[in-house]
N, CA, C and O atoms as CSV, one atom per row, in Angstrom:
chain,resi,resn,atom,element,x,y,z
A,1,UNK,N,N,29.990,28.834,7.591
A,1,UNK,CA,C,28.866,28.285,8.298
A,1,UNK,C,C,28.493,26.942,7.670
A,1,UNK,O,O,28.255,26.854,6.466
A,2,UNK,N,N,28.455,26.078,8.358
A,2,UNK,CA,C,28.281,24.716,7.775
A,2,UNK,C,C,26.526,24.439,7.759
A,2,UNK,O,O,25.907,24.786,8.765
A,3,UNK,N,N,25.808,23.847,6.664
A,3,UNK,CA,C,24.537,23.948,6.661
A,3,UNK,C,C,23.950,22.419,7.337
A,3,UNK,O,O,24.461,21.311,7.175
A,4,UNK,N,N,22.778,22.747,8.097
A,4,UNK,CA,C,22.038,21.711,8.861
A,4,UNK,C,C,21.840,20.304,8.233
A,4,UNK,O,O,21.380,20.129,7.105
A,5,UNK,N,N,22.197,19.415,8.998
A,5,UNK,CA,C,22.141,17.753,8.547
A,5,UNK,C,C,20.464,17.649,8.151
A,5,UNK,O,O,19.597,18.260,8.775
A,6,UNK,N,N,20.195,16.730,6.962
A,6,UNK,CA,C,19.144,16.754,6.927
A,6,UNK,C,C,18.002,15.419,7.785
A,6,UNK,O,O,18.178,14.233,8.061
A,7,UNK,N,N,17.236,16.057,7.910
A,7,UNK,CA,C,16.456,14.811,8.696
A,7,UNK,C,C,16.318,13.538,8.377
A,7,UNK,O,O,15.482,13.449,7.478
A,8,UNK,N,N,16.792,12.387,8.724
A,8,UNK,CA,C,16.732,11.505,7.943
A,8,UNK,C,C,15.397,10.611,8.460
A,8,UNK,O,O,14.741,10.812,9.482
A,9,UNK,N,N,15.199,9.573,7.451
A,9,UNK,CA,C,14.159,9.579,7.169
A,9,UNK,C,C,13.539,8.041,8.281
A,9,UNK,O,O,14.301,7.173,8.708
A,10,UNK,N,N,12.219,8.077,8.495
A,10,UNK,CA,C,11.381,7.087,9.660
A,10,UNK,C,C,11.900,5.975,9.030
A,10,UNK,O,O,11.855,5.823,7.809
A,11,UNK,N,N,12.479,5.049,9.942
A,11,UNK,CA,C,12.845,4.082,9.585
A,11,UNK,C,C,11.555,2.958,10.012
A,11,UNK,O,O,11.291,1.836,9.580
A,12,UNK,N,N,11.086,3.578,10.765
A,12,UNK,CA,C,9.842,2.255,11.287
A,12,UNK,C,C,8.651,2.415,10.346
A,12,UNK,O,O,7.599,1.900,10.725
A,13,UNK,N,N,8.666,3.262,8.794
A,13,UNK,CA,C,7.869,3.030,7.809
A,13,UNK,C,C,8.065,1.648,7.326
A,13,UNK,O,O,7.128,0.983,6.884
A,14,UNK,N,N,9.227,1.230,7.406
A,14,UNK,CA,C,9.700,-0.020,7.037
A,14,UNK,C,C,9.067,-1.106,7.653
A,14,UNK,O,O,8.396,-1.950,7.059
A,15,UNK,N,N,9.332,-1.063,9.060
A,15,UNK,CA,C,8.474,-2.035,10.162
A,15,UNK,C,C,7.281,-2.358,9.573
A,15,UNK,O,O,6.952,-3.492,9.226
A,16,UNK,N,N,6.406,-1.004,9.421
A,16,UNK,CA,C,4.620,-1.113,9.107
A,16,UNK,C,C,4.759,-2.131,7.721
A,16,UNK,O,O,4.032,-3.075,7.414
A,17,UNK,N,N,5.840,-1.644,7.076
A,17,UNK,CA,C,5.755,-2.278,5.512
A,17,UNK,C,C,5.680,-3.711,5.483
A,17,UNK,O,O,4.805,-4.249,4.804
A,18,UNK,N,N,6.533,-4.411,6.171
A,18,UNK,CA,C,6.845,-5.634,6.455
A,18,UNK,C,C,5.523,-5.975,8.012
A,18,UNK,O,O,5.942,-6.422,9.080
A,19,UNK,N,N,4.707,-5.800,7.889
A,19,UNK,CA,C,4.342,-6.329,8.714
A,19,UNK,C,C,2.381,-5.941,7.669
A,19,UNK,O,O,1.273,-6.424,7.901
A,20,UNK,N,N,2.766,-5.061,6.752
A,20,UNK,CA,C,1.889,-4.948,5.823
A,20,UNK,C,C,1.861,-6.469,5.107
A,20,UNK,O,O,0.958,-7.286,5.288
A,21,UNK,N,N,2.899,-6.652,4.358
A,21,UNK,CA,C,3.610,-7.998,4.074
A,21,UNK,C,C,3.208,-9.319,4.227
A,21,UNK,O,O,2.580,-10.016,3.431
A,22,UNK,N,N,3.598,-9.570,5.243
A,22,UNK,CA,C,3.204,-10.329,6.351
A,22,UNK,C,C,1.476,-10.651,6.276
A,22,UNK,O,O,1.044,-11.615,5.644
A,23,UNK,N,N,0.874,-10.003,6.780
A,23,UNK,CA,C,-0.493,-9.836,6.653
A,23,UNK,C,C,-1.360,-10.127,5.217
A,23,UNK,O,O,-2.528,-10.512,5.257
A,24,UNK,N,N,-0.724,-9.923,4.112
A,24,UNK,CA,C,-1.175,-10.176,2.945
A,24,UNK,C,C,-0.722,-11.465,2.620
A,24,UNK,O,O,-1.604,-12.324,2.623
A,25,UNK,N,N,0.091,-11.727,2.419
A,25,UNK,CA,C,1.144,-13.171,2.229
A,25,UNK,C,C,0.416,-14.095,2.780
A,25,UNK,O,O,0.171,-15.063,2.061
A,26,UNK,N,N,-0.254,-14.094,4.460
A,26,UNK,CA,C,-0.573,-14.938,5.275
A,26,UNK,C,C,-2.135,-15.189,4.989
A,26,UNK,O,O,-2.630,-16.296,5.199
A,27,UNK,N,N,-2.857,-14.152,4.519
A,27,UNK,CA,C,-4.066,-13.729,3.989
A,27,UNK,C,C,-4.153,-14.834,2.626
A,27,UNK,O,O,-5.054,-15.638,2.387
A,28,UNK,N,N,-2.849,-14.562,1.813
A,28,UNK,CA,C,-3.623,-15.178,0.047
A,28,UNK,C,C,-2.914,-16.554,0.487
A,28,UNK,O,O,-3.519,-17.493,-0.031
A,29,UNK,N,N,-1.918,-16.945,1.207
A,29,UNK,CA,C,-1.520,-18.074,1.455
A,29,UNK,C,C,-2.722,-19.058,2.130
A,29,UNK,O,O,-2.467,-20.254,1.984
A,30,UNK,N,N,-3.873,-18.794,2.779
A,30,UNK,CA,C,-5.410,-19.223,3.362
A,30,UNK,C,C,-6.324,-19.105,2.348
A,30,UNK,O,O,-7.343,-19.729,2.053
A,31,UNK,N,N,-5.821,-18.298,1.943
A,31,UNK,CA,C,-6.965,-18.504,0.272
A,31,UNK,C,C,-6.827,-19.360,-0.641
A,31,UNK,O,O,-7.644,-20.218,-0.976
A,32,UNK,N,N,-5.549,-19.109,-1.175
A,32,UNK,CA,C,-5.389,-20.143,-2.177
A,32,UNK,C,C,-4.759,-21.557,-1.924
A,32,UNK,O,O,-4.832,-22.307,-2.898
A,33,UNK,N,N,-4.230,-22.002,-0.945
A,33,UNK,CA,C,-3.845,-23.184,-0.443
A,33,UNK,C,C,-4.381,-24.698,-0.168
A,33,UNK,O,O,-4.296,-24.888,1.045
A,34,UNK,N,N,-4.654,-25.303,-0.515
A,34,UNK,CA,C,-5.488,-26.869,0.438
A,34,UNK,C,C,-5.092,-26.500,2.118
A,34,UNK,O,O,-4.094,-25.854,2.436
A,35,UNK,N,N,-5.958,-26.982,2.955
A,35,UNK,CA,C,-5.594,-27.151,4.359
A,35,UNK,C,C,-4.756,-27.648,4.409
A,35,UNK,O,O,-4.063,-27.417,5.400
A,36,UNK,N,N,-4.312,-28.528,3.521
A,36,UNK,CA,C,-3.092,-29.913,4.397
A,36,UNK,C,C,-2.131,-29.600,3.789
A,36,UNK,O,O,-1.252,-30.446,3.626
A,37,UNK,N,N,-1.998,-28.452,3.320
A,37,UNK,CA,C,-0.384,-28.049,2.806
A,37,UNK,C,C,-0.097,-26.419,3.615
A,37,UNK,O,O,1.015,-25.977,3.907
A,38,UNK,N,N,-1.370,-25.762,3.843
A,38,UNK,CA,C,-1.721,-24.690,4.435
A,38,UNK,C,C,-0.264,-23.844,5.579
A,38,UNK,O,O,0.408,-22.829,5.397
A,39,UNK,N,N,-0.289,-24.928,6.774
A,39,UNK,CA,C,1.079,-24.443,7.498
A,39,UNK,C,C,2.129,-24.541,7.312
A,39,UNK,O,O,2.735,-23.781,8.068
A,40,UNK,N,N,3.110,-25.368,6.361
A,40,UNK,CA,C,3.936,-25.428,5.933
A,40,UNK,C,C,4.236,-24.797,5.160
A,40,UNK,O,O,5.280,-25.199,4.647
A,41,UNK,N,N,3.755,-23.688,4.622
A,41,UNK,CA,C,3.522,-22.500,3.584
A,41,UNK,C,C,4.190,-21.391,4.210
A,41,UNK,O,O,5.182,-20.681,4.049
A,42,UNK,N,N,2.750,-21.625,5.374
A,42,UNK,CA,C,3.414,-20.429,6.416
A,42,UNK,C,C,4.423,-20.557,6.984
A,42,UNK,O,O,5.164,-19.576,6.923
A,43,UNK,N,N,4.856,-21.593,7.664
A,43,UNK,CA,C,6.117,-21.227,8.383
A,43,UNK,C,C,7.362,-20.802,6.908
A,43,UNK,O,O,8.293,-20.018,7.092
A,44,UNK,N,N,7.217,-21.200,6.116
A,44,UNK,CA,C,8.245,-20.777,4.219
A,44,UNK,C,C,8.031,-19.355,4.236
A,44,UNK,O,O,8.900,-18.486,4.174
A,45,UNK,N,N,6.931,-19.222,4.316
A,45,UNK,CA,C,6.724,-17.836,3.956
A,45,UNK,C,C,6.881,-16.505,5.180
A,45,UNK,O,O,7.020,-15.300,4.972
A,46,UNK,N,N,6.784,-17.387,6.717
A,46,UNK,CA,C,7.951,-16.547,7.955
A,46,UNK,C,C,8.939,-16.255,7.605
A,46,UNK,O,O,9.328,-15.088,7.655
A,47,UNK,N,N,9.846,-17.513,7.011
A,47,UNK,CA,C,11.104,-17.117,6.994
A,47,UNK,C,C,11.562,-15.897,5.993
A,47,UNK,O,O,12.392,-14.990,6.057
A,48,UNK,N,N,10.586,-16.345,5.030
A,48,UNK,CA,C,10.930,-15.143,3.958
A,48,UNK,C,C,10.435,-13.734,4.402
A,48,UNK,O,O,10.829,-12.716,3.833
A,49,UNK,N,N,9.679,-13.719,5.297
A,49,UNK,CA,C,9.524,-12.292,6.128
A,49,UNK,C,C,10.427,-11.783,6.805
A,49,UNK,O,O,10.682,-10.581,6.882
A,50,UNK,N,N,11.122,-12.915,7.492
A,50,UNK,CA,C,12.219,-12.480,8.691
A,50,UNK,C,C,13.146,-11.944,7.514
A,50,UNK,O,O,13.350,-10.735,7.627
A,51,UNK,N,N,13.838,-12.608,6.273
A,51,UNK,CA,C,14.725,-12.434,5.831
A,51,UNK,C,C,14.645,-10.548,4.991
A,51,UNK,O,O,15.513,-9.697,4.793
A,52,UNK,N,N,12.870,-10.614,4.665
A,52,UNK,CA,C,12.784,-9.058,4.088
A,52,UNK,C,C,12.845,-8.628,5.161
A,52,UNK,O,O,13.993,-8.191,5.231
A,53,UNK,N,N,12.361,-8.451,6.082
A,53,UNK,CA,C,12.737,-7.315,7.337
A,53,UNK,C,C,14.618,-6.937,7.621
A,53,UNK,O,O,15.109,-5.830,7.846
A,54,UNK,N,N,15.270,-8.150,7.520
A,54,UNK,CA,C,16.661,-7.702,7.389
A,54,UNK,C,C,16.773,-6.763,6.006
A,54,UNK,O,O,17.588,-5.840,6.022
A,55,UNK,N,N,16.128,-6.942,5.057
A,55,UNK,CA,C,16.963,-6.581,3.910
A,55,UNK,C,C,16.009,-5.238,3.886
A,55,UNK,O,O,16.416,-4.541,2.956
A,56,UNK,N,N,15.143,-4.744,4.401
A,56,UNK,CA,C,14.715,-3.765,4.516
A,56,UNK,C,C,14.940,-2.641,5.659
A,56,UNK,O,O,14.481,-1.500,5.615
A,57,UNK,N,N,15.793,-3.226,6.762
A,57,UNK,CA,C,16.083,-1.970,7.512
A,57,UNK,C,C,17.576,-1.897,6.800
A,57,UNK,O,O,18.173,-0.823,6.737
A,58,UNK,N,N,18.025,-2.886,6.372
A,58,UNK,CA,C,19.583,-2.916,5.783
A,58,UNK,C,C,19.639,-1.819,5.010
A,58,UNK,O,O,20.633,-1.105,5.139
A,59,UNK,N,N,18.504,-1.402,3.953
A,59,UNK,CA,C,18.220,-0.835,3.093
A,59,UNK,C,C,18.231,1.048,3.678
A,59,UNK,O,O,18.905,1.985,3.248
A,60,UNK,N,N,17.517,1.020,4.441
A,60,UNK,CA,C,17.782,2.560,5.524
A,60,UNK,C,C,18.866,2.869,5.681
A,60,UNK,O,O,19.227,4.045,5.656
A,61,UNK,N,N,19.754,1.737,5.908
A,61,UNK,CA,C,21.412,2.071,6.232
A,61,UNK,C,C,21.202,2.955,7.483
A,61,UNK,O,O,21.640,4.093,7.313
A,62,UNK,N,N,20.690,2.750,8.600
A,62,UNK,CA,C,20.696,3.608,9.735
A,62,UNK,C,C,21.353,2.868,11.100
A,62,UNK,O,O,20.370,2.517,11.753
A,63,UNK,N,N,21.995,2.662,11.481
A,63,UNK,CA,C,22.628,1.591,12.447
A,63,UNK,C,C,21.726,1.981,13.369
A,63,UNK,O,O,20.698,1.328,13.186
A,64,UNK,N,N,21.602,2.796,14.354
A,64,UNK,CA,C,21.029,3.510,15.934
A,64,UNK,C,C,19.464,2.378,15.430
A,64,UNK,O,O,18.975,2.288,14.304
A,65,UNK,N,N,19.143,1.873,16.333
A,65,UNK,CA,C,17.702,1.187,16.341
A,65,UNK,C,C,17.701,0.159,15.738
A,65,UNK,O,O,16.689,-0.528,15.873
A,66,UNK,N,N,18.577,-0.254,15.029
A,66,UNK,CA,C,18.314,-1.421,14.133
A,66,UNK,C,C,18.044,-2.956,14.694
A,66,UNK,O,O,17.487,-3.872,14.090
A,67,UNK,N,N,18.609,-2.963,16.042
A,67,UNK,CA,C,17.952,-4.433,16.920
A,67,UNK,C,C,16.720,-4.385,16.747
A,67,UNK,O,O,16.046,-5.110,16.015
A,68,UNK,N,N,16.199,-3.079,17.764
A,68,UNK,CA,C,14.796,-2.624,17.801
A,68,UNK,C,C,13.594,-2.845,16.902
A,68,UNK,O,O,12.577,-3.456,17.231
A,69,UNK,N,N,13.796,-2.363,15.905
A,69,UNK,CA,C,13.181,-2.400,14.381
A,69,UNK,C,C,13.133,-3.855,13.964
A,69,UNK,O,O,11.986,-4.260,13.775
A,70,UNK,N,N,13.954,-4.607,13.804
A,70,UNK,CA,C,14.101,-5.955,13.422
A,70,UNK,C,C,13.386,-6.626,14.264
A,70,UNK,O,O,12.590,-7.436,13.789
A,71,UNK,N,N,13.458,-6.503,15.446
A,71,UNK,CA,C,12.938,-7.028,16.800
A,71,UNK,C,C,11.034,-6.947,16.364
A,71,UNK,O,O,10.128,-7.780,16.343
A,72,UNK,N,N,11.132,-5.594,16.097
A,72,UNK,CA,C,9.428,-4.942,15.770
A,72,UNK,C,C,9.177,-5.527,15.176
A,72,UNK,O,O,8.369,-6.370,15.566
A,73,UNK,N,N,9.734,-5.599,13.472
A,73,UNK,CA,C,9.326,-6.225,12.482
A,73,UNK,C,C,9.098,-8.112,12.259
A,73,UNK,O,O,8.463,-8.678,11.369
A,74,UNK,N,N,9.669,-8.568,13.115
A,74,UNK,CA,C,9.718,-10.036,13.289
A,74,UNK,C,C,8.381,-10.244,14.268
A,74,UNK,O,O,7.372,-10.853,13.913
A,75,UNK,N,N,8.556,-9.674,15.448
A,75,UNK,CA,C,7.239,-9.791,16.202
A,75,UNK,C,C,5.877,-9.517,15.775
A,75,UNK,O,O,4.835,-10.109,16.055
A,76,UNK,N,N,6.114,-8.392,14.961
A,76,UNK,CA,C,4.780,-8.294,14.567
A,76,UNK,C,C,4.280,-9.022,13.486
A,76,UNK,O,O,3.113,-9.029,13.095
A,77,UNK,N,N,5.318,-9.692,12.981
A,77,UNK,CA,C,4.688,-10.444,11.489
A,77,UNK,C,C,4.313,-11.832,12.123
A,77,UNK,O,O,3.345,-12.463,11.698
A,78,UNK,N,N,5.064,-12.272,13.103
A,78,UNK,CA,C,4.907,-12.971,13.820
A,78,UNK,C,C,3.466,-13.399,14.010
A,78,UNK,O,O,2.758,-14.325,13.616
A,79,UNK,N,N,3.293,-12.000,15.019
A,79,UNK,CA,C,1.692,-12.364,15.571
A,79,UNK,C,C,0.646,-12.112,14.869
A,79,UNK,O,O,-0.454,-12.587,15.150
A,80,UNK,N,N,0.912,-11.142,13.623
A,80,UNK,CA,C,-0.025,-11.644,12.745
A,80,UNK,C,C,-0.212,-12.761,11.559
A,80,UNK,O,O,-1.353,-12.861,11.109
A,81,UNK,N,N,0.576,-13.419,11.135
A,81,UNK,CA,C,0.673,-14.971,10.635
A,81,UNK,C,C,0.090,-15.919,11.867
A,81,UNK,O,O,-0.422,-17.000,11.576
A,82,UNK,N,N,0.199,-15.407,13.512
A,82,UNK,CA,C,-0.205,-16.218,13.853
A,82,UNK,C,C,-1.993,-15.966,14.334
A,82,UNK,O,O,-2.646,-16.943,14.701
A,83,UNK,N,N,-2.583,-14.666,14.276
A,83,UNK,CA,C,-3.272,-14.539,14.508
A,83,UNK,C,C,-4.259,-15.031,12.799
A,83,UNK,O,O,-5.457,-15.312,12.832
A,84,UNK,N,N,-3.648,-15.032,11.828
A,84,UNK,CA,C,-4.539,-15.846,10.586
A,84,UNK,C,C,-4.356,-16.968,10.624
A,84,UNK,O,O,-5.159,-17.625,9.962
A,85,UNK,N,N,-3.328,-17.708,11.333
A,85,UNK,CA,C,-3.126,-19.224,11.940
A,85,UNK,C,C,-4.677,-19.764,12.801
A,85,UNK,O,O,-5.367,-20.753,12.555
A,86,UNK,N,N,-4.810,-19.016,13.541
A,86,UNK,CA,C,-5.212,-18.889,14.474
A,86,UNK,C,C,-6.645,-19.052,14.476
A,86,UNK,O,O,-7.278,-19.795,15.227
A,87,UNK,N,N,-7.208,-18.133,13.379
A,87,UNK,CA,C,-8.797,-17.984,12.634
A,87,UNK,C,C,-8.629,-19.603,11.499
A,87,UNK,O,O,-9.410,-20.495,11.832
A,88,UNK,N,N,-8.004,-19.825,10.684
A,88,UNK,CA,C,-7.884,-20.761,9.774
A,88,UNK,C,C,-8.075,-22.260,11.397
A,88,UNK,O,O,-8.886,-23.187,11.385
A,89,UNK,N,N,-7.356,-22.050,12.183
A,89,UNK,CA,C,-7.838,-23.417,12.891
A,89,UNK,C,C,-8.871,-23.625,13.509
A,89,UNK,O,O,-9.370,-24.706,13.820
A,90,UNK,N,N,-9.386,-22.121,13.795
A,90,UNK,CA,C,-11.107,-21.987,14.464
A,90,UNK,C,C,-12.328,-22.172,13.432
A,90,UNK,O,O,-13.475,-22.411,13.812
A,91,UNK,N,N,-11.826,-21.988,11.632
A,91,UNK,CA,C,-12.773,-22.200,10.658
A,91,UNK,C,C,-12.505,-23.521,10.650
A,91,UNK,O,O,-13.601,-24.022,10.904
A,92,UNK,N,N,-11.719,-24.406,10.515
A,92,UNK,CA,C,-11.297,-25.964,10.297
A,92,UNK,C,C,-11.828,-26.607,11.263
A,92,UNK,O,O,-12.450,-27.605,10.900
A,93,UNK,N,N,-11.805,-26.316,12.843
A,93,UNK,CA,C,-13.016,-26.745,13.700
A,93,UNK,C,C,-14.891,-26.616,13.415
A,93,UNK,O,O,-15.654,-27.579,13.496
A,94,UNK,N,N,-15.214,-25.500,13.154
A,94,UNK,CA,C,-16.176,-25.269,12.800
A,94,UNK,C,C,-17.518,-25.878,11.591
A,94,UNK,O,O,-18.739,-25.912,11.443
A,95,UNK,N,N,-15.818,-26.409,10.740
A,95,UNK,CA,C,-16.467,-26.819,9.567
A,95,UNK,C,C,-16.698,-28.122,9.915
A,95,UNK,O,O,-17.615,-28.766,9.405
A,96,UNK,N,N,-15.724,-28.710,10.988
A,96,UNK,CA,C,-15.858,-30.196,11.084
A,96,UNK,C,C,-16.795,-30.516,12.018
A,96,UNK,O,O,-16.922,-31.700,12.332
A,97,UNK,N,N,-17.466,-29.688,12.513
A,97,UNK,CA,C,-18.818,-29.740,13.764
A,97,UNK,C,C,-20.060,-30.209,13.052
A,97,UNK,O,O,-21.118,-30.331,13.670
């Protein structure tokens, strides 16, 4: 009798992780930055998201989903770098009123 494959494990913990990531990075990168160096940070610090999201589903070693997941993980870091983009240009208006 051959014994049951074991469940392997959520690969879209990974997604949340990197998009945890993302969110913090984009967060202390508005904190500690000057404005006028501010986006050029961020788009450095996209790429280095896109590149952990590869090296983190790579890391699962799970082929089935892996467009998907990558797909997830890019979009969502995406829109949240751009949604702290987004607040940082509505405080930079505000301040200049």
């Amino acid at each position: 009798m051959s014994e049951p494959a074991l469940a392997p494990r959520n690969a879209f913990h990974g997604v949340i992780a990197v998009w945890i990531a993302s969110l913090v990075t984009a967060v202390l990168l508005a904190v500690l930055l000057p404005e006028d160096v501010r986006i050029g940070w961020l788009l450095i610090a996209f790429g280095v998201i896109v590149l952990a999201s590869f090296a983190v589903q790579l890391a699962y070693g799970r082929a089935s989903g892996f467009i998907v997941r990558i797909a997830a993980s890019v979009m969502g870091s995406l829109l949240l770098m751009g949604l702290v983009s987004i607040a940082l240009g509505l405080a930079a208006l505000a301040s200049a009123v």
